[in-house]
C-alpha positions as CSV (number, residue, x, y, z in Angstrom):
1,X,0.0,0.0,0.0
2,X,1.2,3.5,-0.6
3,X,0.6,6.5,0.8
4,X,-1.7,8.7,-0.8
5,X,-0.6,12.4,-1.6
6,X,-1.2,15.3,1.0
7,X,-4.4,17.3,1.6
8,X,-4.2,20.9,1.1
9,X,-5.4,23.2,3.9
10,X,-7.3,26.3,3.5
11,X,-9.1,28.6,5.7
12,X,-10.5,30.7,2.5
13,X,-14.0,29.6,4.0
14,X,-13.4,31.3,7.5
15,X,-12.3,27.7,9.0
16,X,-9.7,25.4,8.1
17,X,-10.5,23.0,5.9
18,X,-9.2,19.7,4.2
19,X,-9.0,19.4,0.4
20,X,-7.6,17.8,-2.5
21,X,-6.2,14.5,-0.3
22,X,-4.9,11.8,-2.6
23,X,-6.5,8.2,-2.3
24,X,-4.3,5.4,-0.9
25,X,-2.9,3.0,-3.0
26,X,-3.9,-1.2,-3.1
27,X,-1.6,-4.0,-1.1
28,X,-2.1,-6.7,0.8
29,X,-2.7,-4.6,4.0
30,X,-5.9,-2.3,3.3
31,X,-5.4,1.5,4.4
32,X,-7.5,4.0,6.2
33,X,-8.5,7.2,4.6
34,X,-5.6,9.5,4.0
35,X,-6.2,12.4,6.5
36,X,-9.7,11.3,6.7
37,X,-11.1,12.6,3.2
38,X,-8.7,10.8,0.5
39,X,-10.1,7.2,-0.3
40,X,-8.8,3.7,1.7
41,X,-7.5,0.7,0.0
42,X,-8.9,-2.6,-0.2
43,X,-7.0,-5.6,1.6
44,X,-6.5,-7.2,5.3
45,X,-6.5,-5.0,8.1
46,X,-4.0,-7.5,10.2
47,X,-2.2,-10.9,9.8
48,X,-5.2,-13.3,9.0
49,X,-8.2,-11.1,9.7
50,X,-11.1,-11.2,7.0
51,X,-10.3,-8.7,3.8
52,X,-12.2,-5.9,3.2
53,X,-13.1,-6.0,-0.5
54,X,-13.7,-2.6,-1.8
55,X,-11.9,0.3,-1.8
56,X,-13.6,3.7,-0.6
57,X,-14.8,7.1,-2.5
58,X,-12.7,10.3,-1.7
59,X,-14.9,12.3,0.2
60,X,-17.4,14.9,-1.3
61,X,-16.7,18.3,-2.0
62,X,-12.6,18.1,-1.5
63,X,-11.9,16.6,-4.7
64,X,-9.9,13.7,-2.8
65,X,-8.9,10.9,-4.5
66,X,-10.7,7.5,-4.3
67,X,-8.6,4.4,-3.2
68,X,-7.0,2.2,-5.6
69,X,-7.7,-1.3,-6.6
70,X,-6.2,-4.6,-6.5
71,X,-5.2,-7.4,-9.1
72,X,-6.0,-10.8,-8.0
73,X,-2.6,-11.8,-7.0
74,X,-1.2,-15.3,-5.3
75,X,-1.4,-13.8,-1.6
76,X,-4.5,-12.2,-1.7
77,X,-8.2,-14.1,-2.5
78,X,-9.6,-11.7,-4.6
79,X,-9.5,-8.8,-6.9
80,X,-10.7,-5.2,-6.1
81,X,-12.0,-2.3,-8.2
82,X,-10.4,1.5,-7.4
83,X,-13.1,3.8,-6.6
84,X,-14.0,7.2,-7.8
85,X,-12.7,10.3,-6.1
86,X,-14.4,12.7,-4.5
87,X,-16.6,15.6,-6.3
88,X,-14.6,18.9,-6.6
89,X,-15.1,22.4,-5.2
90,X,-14.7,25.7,-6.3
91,X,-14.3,28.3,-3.9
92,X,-14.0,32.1,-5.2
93,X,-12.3,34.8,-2.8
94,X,-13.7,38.4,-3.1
95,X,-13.0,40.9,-0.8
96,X,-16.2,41.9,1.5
97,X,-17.3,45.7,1.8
């Protein structure tokens, strides 16, 4: 599994806020979502513990990545589709008078 990419943090809103996390990447231990918005990875949590077989969305409205899939591979009993990232945002700053 590999790390997805960093989240950018903005406070253009008034309150910091996550976006734009990239989604973890498949192995044969799954992964938790990356800083909580990018997408987990499919895969076993620990040792011989039951797989979990799909990978998550990036959440919506950060435009976070979605977790990756997994070939059906020799140490692992099934194959996994990536999932689809998060919807985007658009935020536009003006000054208030």
């Amino acid at each position: 599994m590999s790390a997805g990419g960093a989240a950018w943090t903005s406070a253009i809103t008034g309150t910091a806020t996550k976006y734009a996390a990239g989604g973890n990447g498949a192995g044969y231990y799954s992964s938790l979502p990356n800083e909580g918005i990018g997408g987990a990875s499919p895969g076993r949590v620990s040792g011989d513990s039951p797989e979990r077989v799909s990978a998550t969305a990036g959440v919506a409205n950060t435009g976070s990545g979605g977790g990756g899939g997994r070939a059906n591979q020799a140490w692992v009993a099934t194959s996994a589709s990536a999932a689809a990232g998060g919807s985007g945002v658009v935020i536009i700053r003006y000054p208030i008078n």
